[in-house]
N, C-alpha and C positions, 0 to 999 in steps of 0.2 A: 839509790842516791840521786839527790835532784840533781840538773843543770846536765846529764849527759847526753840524755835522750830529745832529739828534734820533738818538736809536737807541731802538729800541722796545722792551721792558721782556724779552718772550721770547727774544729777537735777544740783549741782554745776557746774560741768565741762561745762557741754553745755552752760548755762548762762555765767561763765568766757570765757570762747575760743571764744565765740561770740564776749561779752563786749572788749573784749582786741582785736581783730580781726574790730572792729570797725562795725559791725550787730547785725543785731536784734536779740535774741534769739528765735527760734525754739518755744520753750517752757519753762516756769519758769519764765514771763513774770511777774508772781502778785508777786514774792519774789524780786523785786527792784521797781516796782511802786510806785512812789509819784508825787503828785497832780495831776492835769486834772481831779478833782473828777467832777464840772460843766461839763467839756468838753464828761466826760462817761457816766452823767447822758444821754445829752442832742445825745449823741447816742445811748443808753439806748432806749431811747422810738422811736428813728428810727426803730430799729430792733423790737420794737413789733407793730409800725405801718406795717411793711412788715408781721410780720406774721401774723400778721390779714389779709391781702389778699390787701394789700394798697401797696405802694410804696416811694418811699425815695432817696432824695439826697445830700451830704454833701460835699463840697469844703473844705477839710483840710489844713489850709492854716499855714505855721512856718519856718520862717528862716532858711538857712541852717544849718543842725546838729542839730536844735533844737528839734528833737524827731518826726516830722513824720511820720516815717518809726516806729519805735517802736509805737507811737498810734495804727497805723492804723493794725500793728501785735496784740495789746491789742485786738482793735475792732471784731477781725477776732476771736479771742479766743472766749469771750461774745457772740457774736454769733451762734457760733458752739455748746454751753453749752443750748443758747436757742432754738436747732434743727434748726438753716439755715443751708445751705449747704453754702460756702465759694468759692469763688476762687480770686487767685490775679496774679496780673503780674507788670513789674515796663516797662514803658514806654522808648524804646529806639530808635534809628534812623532806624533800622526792624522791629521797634512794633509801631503803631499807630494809632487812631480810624479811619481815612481815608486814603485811597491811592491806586491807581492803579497799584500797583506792588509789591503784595503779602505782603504788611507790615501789615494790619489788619488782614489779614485772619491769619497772626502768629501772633499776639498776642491773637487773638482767641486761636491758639493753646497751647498758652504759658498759656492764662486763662483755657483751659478743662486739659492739666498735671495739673494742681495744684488745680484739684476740692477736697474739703476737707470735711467730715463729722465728728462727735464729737469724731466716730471711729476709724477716720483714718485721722487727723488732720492734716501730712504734706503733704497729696496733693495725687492722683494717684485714688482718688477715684470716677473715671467718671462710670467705670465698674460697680463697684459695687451699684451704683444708680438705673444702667438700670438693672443690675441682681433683685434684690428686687422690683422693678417695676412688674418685670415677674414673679417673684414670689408670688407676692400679686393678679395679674391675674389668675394666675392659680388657688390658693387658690377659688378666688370668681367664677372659672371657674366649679370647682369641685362641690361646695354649689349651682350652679346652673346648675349641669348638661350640660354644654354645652361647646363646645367649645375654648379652651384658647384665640386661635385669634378672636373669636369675641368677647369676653372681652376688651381686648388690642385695638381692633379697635373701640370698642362704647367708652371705656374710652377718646379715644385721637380724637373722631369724630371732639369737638369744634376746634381743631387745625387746621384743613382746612382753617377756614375762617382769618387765619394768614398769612402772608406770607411763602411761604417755610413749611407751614405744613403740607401737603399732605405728601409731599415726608420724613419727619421730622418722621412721622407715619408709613411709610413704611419702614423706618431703622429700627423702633425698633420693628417691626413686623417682619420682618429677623431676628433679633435679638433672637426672639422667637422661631424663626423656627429652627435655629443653634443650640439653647440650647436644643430644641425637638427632635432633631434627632443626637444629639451629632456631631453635623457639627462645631468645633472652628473656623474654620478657615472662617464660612460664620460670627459668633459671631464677630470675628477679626474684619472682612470687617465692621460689622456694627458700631462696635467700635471705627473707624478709621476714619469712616464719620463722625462720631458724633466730634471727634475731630478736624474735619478743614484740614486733613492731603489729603486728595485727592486734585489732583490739576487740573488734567483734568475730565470731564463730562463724556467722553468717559471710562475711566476706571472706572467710578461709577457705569456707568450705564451697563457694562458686570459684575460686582464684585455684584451689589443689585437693579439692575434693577429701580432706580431712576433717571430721568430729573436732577437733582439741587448737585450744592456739596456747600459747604460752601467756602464763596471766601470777597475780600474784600467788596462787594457789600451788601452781607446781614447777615453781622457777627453780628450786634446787633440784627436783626430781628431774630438768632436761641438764643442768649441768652434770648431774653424772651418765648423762646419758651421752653430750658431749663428748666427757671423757673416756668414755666407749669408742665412739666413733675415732679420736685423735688415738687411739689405740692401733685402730684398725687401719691406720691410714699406715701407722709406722713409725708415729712418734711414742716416746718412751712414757708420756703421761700428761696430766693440765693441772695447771697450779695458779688457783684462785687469791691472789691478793687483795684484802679489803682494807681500808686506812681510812681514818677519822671514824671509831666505832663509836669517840665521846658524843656523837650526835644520837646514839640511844640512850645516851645516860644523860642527854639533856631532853628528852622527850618527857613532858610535862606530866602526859597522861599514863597513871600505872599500869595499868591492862595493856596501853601499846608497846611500852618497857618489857614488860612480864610474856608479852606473844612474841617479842623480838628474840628475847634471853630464851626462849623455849624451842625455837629455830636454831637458836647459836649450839641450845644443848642434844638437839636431836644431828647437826651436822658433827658434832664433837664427839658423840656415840658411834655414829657410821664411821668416823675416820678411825678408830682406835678399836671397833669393834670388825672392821674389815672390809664392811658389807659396800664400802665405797671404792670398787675398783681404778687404784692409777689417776686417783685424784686427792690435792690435798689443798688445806688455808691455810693462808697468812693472814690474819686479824690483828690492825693495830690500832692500840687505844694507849691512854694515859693511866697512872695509877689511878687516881680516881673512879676512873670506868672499873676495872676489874674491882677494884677493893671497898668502896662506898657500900657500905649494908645498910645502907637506905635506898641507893638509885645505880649502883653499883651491880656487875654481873656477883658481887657478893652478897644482892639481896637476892637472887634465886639460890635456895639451898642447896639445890642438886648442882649445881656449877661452882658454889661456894667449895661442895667437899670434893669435887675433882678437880677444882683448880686453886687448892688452897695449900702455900709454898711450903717446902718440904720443909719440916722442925728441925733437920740435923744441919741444915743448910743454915747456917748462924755467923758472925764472927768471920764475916767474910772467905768464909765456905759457900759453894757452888755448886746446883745443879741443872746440868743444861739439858738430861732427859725431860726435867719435865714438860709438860705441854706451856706452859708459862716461862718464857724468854726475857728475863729483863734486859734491856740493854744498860751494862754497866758507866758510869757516868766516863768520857777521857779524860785524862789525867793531863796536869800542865804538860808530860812532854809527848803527849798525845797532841794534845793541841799545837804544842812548838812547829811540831814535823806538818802537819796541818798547814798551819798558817806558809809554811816552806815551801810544801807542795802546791798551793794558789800560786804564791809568788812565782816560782816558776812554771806553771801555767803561762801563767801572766805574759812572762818572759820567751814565750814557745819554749821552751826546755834550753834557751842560752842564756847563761849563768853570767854572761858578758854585758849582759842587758837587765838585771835585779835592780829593782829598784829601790831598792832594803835589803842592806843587810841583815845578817845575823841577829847583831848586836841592835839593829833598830827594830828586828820583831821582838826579841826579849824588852826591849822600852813599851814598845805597844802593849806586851801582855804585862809588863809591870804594872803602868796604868790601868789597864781595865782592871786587873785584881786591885789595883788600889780603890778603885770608885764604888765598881761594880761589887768584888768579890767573887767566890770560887762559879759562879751563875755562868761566870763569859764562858765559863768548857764546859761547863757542865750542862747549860741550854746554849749552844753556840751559835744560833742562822745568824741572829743579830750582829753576834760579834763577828762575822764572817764577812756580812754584808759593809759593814763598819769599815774593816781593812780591804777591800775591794775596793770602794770609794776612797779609798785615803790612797791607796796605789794607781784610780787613776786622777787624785789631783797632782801626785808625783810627777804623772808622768807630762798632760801638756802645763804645768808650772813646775819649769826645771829650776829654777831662780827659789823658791818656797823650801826651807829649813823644817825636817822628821818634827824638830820637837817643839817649833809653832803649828803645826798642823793638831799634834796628838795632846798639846796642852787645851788644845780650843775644844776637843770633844767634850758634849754638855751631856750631863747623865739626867733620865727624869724618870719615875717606875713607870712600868708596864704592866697592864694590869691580865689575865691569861681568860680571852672572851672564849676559850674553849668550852668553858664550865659554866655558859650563861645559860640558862635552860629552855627551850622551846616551846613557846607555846603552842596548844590545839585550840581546837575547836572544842573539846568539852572544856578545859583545864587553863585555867590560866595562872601562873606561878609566882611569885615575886622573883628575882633575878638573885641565883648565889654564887657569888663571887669567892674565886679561890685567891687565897693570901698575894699578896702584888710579887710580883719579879721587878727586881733592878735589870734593865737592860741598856747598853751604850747605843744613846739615841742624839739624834739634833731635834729634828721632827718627827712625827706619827701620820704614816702613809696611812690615809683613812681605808684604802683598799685594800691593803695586805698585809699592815702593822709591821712594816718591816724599818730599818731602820734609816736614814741617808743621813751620808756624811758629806760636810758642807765647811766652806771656809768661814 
């Protein structure tokens, strides 16, 4: 129930500035949540299939603006509370599971900045993984009299028989050495491979005396090796979030399409086939991306028939085993409680201080259903961002009347640039545009298409 609970002044801010800003919030994620309760269950027991030593993969699949991006930020929270370690990155035309020209090996890097634990939840926390690693070595190095590096090395001996593990072992055995001798700067070195950041072999291999660096060749082979190690350390597993997958379904060139989707299908083998211990993804895309048998993970056949929705599943029937998660669109009293829960945000949680009633959010959503249609809930940021601007013209114009405010919003479509297709270097495409959305707009933020509301 709104209006009972304090909310604390930073708790608020971050969540408005986000909301209004058109992102996800950071954190404060469970003081605006409503529905997807099936959709949390059923990642719920992914995440404790991974920390049982199993693995997991989920295709988040929801209309543009329909909250993806906010799930899969929920998912990442639940997580972190059930001791995985986290990371995510959002897929862009430098970021990508495959390619010859350094675009994997950066989103690798883009995934180790943003490794997260429950401590350290927005990200940066690759260091301190491998710090407590070595210090859990030493500890058992001490109780058994011997050695810390041979610790460190019988603990991560299985890692040989990995790819890239030899050498995987030997970074973080520098690692040790660095912190033994108070060497930061050899600690650096080892910290910098781990993240993907070297680019030549040769500077690896004078910096820590390793064969291998991380490149686009074997960036999945070190994240399950990662998750080996966040094993070892004492967390219960690592859980890879990827968001914006439509940037492979806008990749012009077919072979780059076709090498990406062949990545997606050799990760989606390993997760349900086992062989990926204590690690799992979260991939979100648009229907478009999954379903398109042209440019669509439904033009590779072998992921067409493993990821093609169940036949009994009809008629608003439901299956949330499968590896494909739709998110189901919120319903108007979905969105009601929604729009309730910003407000009192808004509010720090006193109900003394609403700046809208009831009766004037039912007006607001009459309106948008009237202009817009069932679009405002069912792709909601816009409409989100819309009533955060209109609550804070409320609030410094105390003098200004609900329903000259909410008669003056001007509707104009929006066209969804997610589906504009990228070009390369070999290929270059004409631009195909998916059918317009109505969205409640004044103006078009050229930087984020998001909406502002204006008097």
């Amino acid at each position: 129930m709104t209006g009972t609970t304090k909310i604390k002044a930073k708790d608020r801010d971050a969540v408005i500035q986000s909301l209004r800003a058109g992102v996800v919030p950071r954190s404060g994620q469970h003081l605006i949540q409503v529905g997807r309760l099936r959709e949390i269950e059923a990642v719920k027991n992914d995440i404790e299939r991974i920390g049982e030593g199993s693995s997991a993969i989920r295709f988040v699949i929801g209309e543009y603006g329909s909250g993806k991006t906010f799930f899969l930020s929920l998912v990442r929270a639940i997580a972190l509370e059930k001791k995985l370690v986290t990371a995510h990155a959002d897929l862009t035309p430098d970021r990508r599971l495959h390619a010859s020209g350094g675009q994997a090996r950066s989103l690798y890097a883009e995934l180790m900045r943003n490794v997260s634990t429950r401590t350290k939840p927005d990200g940066g926390a690759l260091a301190g993984v491998v710090e407590k690693f070595v210090t859990s070595a030493m500890t058992e190095a001490r109780d058994r009299e011997v050695n810390t590096e041979v610790v460190i090395r019988e603990r991560l001996s299985h890692l040989s028989e990995m790819v890239g593990g030899y050498d995987f072992a030997e970074v973080i055995a520098a690692y040790w050495r660095g912190h033994d001798n108070g060497d930061e700067l050899l600690k650096s070195h080892a910290v910098r491979w781990l993240r993907g950041e070297y680019s030549t072999k040769t500077e690896a291999r004078k910096d820590l005396g390793v064969r291998t660096i991380i490149d686009d060749s074997n960036f999945y082979d070190q994240l399950k090796l990662f998750a080996q190690l966040v094993r070892l350390v004492g967390y219960s597993g690592f859980l890879v979030c990827l968001d914006e997958l439509v940037n492979l379904y806008k990749l012009a060139n077919t072979q780059a399409r076709k090498s990406n989707y062949e990545q997606i299908l050799r990760i989606f083998n390993d997760s349900l086939q086992g062989t990926a211990v204590g690690l799992g993804f979260m991939l979100g895309g648009t229907p478009e991306f999954l379903m398109d048998t042209r440019k669509g993970l439904y033009s590779y056949e072998a992921l067409q028939s493993r990821l093609a929705q169940n036949t009994f599943a009809i008629n608003g029937l439901v299956d949330y085993s499968s590896p494909v998660l739709r998110l189901m669109n919120l319903s108007p009293e979905d969105f009601f409680l929604l729009l309730s829960k910003i407000r009192d945000v808004y509010a720090l949680g006193d109900a003394e201080k609403y700046l809208i009633d009831d009766e004037g959010i039912t007006t607001f959503m009459a309106h948008c259903s009237k202009k817009v249609g069932d679009a405002y809930f069912r792709t909601p940021r816009n409409t989100i961002t819309a009533f955060i601007n209109l609550l804070a013209v409320l609030e410094q114009n105390p003098q200004v009347q609900l329903s000259d405010l909410i008669t003056g919003i001007q509707i104009q479509p929006e066209m969804n640039s997610d589906l504009l297709p990228l070009p390369d270097e070999e290929t270059q495409a004409e631009p195909v545009l998916a059918g317009p959305q109505t969205t409640i707009v004044n103006e078009v933020n050229e930087d984020d298409d998001l909406a502002a509301f204006k008097l």
